[in-house]
C-alpha positions as CSV (number, residue, x, y, z in Angstrom):
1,X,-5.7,-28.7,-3.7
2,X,-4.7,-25.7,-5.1
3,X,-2.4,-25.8,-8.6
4,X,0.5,-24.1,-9.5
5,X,0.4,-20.4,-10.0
6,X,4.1,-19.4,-11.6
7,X,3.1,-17.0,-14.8
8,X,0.9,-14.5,-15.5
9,X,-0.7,-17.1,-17.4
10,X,-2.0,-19.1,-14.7
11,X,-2.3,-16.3,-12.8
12,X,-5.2,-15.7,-15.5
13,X,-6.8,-18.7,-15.6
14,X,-6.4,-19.8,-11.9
15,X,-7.0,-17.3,-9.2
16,X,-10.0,-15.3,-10.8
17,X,-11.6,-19.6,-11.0
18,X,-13.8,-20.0,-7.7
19,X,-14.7,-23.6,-8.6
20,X,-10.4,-23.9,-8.3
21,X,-9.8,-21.0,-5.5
22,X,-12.7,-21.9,-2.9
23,X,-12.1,-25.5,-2.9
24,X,-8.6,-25.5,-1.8
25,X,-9.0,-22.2,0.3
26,X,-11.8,-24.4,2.6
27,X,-9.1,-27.6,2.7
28,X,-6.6,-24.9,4.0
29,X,-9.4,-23.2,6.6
30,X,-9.8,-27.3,7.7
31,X,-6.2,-27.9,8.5
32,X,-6.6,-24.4,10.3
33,X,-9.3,-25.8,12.4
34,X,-12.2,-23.6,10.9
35,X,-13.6,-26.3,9.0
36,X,-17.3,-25.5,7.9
37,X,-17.0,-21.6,7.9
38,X,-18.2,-19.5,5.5
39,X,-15.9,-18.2,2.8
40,X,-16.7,-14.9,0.7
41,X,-14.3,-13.8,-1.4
42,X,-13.5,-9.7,-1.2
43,X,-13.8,-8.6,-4.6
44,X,-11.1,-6.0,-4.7
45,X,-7.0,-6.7,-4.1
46,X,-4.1,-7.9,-5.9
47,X,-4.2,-11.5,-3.9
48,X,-7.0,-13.6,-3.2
49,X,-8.5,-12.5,0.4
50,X,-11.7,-14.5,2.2
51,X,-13.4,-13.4,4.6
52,X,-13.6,-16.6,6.8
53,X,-16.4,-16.3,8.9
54,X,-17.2,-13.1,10.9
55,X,-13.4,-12.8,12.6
56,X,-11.3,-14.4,10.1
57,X,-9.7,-13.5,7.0
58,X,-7.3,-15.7,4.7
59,X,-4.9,-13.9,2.5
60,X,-3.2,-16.7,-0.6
61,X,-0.4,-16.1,-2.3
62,X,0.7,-18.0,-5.2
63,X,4.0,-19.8,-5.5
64,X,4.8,-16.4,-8.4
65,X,4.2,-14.0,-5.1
66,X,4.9,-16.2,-2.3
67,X,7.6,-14.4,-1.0
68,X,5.1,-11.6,-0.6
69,X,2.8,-13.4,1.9
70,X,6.1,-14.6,4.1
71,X,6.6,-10.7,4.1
72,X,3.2,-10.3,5.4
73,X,2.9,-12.3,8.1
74,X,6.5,-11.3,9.4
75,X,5.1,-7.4,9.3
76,X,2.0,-8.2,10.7
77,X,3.8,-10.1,13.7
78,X,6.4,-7.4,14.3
79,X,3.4,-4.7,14.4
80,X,0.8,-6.3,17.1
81,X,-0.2,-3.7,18.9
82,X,2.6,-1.3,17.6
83,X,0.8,1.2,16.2
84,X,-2.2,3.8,17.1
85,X,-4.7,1.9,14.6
86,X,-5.2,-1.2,15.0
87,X,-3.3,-3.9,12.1
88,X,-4.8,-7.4,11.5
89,X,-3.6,-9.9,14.4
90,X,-2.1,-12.9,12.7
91,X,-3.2,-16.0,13.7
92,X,-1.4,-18.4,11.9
93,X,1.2,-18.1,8.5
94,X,3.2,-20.3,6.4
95,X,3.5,-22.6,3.4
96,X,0.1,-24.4,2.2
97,X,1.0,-26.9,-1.3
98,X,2.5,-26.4,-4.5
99,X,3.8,-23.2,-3.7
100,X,1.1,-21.4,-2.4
101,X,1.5,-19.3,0.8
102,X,-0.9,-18.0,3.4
103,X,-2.0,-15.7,6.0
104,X,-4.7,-16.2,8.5
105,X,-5.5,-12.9,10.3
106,X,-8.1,-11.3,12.5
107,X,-11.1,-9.4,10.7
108,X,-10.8,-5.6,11.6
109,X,-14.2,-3.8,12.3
110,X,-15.0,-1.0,10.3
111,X,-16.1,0.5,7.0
112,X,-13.5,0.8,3.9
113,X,-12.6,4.8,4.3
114,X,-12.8,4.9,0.3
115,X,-16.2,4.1,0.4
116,X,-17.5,6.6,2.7
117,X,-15.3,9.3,2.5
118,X,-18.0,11.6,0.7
119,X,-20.5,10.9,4.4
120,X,-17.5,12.0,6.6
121,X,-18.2,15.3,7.8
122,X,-15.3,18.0,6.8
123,X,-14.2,18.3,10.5
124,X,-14.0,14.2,10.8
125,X,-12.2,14.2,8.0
126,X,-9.7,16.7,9.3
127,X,-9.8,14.5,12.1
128,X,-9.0,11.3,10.0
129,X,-5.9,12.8,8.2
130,X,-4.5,13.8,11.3
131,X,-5.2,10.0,13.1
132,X,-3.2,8.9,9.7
133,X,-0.4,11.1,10.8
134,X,0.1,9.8,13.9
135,X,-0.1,6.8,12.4
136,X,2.9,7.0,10.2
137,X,4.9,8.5,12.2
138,X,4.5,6.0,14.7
139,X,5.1,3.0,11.7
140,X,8.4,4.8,11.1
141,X,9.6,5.4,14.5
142,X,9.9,1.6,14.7
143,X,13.2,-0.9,14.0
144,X,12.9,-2.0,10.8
145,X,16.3,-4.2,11.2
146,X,14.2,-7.3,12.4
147,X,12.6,-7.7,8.8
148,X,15.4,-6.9,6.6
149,X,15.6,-10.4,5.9
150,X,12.3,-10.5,4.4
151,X,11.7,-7.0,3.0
152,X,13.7,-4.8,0.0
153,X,15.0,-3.0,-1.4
154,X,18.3,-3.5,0.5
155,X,20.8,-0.5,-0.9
156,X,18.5,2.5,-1.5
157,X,20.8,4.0,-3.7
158,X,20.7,1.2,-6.1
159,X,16.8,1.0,-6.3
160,X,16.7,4.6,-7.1
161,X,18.8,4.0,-9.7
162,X,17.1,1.1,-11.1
163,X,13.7,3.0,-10.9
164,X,15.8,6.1,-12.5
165,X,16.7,3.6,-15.4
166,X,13.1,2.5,-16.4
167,X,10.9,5.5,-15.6
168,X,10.1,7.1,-18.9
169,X,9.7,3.1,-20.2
170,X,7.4,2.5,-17.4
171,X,5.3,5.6,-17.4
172,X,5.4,5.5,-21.1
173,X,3.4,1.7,-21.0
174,X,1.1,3.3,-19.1
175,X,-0.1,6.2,-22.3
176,X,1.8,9.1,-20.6
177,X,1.9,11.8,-23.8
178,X,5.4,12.5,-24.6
179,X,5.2,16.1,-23.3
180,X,5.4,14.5,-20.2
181,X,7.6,11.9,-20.5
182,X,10.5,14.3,-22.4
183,X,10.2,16.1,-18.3
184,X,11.1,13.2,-16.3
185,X,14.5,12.7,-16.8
186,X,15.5,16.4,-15.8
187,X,13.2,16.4,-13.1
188,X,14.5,13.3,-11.2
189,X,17.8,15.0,-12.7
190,X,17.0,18.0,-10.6
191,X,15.2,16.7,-7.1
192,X,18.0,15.4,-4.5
193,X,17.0,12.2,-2.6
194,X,19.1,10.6,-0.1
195,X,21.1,7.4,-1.3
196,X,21.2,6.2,2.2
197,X,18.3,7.8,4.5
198,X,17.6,6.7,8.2
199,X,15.9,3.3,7.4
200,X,11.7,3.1,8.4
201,X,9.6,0.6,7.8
202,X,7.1,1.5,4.8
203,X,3.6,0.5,3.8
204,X,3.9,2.0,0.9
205,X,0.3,2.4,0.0
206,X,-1.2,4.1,2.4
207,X,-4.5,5.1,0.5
208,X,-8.0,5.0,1.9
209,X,-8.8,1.7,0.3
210,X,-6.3,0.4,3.3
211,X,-7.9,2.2,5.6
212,X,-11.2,1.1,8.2
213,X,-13.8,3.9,10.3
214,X,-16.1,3.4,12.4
215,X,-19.4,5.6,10.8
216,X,-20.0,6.3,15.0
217,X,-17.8,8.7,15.5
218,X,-15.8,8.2,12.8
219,X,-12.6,6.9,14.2
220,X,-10.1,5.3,12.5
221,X,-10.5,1.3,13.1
222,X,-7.8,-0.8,11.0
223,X,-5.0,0.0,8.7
224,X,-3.9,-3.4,6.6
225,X,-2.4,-4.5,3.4
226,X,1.4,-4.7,4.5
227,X,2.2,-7.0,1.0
228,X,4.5,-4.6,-0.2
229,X,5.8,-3.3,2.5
230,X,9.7,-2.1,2.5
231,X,12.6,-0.7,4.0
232,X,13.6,3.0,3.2
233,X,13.3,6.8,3.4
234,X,9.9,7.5,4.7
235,X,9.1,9.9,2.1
236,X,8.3,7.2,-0.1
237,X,5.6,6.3,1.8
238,X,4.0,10.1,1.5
239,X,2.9,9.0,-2.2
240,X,0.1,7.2,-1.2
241,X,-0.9,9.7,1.0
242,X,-0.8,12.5,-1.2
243,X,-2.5,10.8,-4.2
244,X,-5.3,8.6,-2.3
245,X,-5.7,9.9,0.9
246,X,-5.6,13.5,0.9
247,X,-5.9,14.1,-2.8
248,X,-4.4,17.0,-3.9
249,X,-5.8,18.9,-1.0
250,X,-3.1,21.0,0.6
251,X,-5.1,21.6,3.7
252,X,-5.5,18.1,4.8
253,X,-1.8,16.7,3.7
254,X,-0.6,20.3,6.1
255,X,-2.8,18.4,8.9
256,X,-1.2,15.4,8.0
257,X,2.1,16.3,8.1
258,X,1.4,18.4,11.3
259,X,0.7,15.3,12.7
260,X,3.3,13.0,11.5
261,X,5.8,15.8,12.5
262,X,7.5,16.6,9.2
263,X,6.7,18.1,5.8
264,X,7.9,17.1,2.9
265,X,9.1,18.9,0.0
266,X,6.5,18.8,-3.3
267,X,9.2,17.9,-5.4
268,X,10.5,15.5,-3.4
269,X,7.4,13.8,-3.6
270,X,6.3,13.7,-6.8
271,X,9.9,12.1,-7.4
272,X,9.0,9.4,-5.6
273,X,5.9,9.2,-7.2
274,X,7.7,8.6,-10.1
275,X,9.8,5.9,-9.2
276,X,7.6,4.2,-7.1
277,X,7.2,0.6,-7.7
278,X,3.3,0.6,-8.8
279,X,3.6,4.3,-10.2
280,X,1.5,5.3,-13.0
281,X,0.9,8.7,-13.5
282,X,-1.2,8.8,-16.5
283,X,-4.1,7.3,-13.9
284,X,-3.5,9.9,-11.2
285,X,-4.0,12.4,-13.6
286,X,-7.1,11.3,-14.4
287,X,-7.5,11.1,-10.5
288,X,-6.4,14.4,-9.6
289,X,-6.2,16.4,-12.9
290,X,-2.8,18.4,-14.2
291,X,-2.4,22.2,-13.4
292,X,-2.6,24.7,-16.7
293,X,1.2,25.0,-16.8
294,X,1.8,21.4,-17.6
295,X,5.4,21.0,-16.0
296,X,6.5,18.6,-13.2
297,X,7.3,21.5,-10.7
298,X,3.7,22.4,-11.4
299,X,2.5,19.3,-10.8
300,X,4.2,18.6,-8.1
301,X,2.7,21.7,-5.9
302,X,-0.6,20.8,-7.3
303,X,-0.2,17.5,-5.5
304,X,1.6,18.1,-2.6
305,X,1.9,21.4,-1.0
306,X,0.9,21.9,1.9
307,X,-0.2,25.3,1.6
């Protein structure tokens, strides 16, 4: 029941219809044998997401990002009961019609950590950052080599390269002011990252929109969004961390990475920031502000130090 979704196009008049989306998301919730539950859309995230039910969520992906949801349901199978946090259980994937792909998954309890990170008292929060920690490190202490099949970038080296190629075009689409941009080739010029690190299994936003709590006693209750997940040096995945999760705060990302077992060089991070698939910087400078100095280096301990 649901059409075609190959362009940005229909992208644009398709998913954001809910007299198209809800129809053929309740024929796919029938074959699944939830006929009759309630469907409520979650506003936020780069798929369309129900809520089916109270224990049930269904994640679409259109024929244009289908590749993503096989992706999904492979990581969310290879991490049941993996990790320190709980991840969505899967309880069913695959193809649906015309493209479309799906995954049905278990409904994590908690609040979204974005929301109520301004109620979490200063010692949870400490608390929080560390729980994060442990999770990563535990994410990246597993075998990746079962999912390489489904999961990029394959050579390292050549998708630093490739993200090398386009970054002053891509932060330059996003309104970056040329004082900036005339820095980023000498920067990534000037930071060493490894053409062929250990491999880890990535999230690669890990941000506290991904992340659940319980308000009573303010545990950490669900990590999820594994969509772009990827194969690589686990550095990468410290971006999301230090932009959306600790913020620019080197106490907390010290915590973190006291936690997780390793710190991270500033610079090495804020290179990654810059050729991260989804990285814009003109938005996390809006987020986070710029230091006085105006210089990468700058920016780059303003981000992420650690002390």
């Amino acid at each position: 029941m649901l059409p075609e979704v190959e362009t940005d196009e229909d992208w644009n008049e398709i998913v954001p219809d809910e007299t198209v989306m809800r129809p053929g998301a309740a024929d796919l919730c029938a074959r699944l044998g939830l006929a009759g539950a309630p469907l409520t859309r979650f506003p936020d995230g780069s798929q369309p997401v129900y809520a089916v039910g109270d224990t049930h969520v269904l994640k679409l992906f259109p024929g244009a990002a289908a590749q993503d949801g096989v992706a999904e349901g492979r990581v969310l199978t290879h991490l049941q009961d993996r990790l320190p946090v709980p991840t969505p259980r899967v309880r069913d994937f695959g193809a649906y019609e015309n493209g479309w792909q799906y995954v049905l998954m278990s409904r994590l309890a908690g609040e979204n950590l974005a929301a109520v990170w301004d109620r979490v008292p200063r010692g949870d929060q400490e608390r929080i950052v560390g729980e994060v920690g442990e999770t990563l490190a535990a994410l990246h202490a597993l075998d990746p080599a079962p999912l390489g099949d489904v999961l990029g970038p394959g050579d390292w080296g050549a998708f630093l390269d490739r993200q090398r190629a386009g970054a002053v075009e891509r932060q330059r689409a996003h309104g970056l002011p040329e004082h900036w941009l005339e820095q980023i080739p000498d920067f990534l010029a000037s930071v060493p990252l490894p053409r062929a690190p250990h491999p880890s299994l990535l999230h690669t936003e890990v941000m506290r929109q991904h992340l659940l709590v319980d308000p009573d006693g303010w545990r950490l209750t669900g990590l999820f969004d594994f969509e772009p997940a990827m194969i690589g040096d686990r550095a990468y995945d410290f971006v999301g961390v230090g932009l959306f999760v600790t913020r620019g705060r080197p106490d907390l990302l010290a915590l973190l990475s006291r936690a997780y077992g390793h710190t991270f060089e500033p610079s090495t991070l804020l290179a990654y920031t810059l050729l991260h698939v989804y990285s814009n910087l003109p938005w996390y400078l809006r987020e986070l502000g710029a230091p006085a100095e105006g210089t990468p280096e700058a920016l780059a301990r303003a981000w992420f130090a650690t002390e």
